[in-house]
C-alpha positions as CSV (number, residue, x, y, z in Angstrom):
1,X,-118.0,-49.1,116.1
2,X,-118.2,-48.4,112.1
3,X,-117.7,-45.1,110.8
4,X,-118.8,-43.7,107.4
5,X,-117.5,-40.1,105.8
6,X,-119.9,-38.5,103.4
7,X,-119.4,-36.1,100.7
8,X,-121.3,-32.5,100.2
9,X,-120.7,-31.0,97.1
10,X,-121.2,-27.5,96.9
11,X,-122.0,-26.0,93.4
12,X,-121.3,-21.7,93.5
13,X,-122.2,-19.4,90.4
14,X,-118.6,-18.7,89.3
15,X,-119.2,-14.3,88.7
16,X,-121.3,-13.5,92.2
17,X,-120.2,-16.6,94.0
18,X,-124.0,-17.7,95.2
19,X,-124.7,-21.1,96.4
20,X,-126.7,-23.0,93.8
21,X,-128.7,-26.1,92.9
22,X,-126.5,-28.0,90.4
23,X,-129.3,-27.7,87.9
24,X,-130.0,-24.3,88.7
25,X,-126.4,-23.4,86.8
26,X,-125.4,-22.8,83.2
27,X,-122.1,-24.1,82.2
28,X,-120.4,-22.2,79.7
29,X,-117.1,-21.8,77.9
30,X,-114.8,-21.0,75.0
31,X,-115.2,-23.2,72.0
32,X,-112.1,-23.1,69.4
33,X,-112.9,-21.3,66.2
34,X,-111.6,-23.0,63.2
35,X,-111.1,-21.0,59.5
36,X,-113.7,-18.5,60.8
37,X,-116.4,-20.3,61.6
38,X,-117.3,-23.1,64.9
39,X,-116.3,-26.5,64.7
40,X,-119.3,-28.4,64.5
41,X,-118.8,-32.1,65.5
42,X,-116.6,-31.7,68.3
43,X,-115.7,-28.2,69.2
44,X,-112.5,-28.0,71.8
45,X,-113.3,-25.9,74.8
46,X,-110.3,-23.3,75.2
47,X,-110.1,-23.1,79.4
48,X,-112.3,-24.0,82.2
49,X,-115.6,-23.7,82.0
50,X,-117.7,-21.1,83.8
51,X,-121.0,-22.1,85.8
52,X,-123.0,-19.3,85.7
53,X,-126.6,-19.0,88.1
54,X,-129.6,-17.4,86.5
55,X,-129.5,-14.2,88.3
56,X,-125.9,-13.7,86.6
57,X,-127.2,-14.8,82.9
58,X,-129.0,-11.7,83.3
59,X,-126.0,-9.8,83.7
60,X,-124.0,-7.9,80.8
61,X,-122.1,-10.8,78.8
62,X,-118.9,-9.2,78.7
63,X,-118.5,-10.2,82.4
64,X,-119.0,-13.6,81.4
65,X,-116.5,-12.9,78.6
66,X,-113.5,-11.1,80.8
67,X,-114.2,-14.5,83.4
68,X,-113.4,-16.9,80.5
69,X,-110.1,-15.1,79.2
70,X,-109.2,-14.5,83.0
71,X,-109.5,-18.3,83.6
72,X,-107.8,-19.4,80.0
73,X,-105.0,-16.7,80.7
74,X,-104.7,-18.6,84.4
75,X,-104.5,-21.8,82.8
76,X,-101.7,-21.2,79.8
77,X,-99.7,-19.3,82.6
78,X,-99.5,-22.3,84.5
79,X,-97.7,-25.7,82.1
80,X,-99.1,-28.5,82.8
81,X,-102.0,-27.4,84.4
82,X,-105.2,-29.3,82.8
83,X,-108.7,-28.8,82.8
């Protein structure tokens, strides 16, 4: 007898939590800022990024923002952690 395992992935808005489509979520993050203004070709993104479902890009943005910093703060309390 053959057995096979599968894989579900699982894709939740990262501020309410919500189970989404994949292509139903935004993904969004820090980009490095460079002499005051964005760096063009190949901005760096400064932490994980955030997926966020459309009932939450409705929301006020400085959830998004306090997310973000949260997350960045996680990862540059932790060495060696990479996103």
């Amino acid at each position: 007898m053959a057995t096979a395992s599968s894989t579900t992935y699982i894709h939740t808005c990262d501020l309410c939590g919500s189970v989404q489509l994949r292509t139903d979520l935004r993904r969004l993050g820090l980009a490095a800022i460079d002499e005051g203004g964005i760096v063009l070709r190949n901005p760096e993104i400064k932490g994980p990024p955030a997926d966020v479902c459309p009932a939450c890009q409705e929301r006020p943005i400085a959830e998004l923002v306090t997310l973000l910093e949260t997350r960045k703060a996680e990862r540059d309390s932790r060495p060696g952690l990479t996103w």
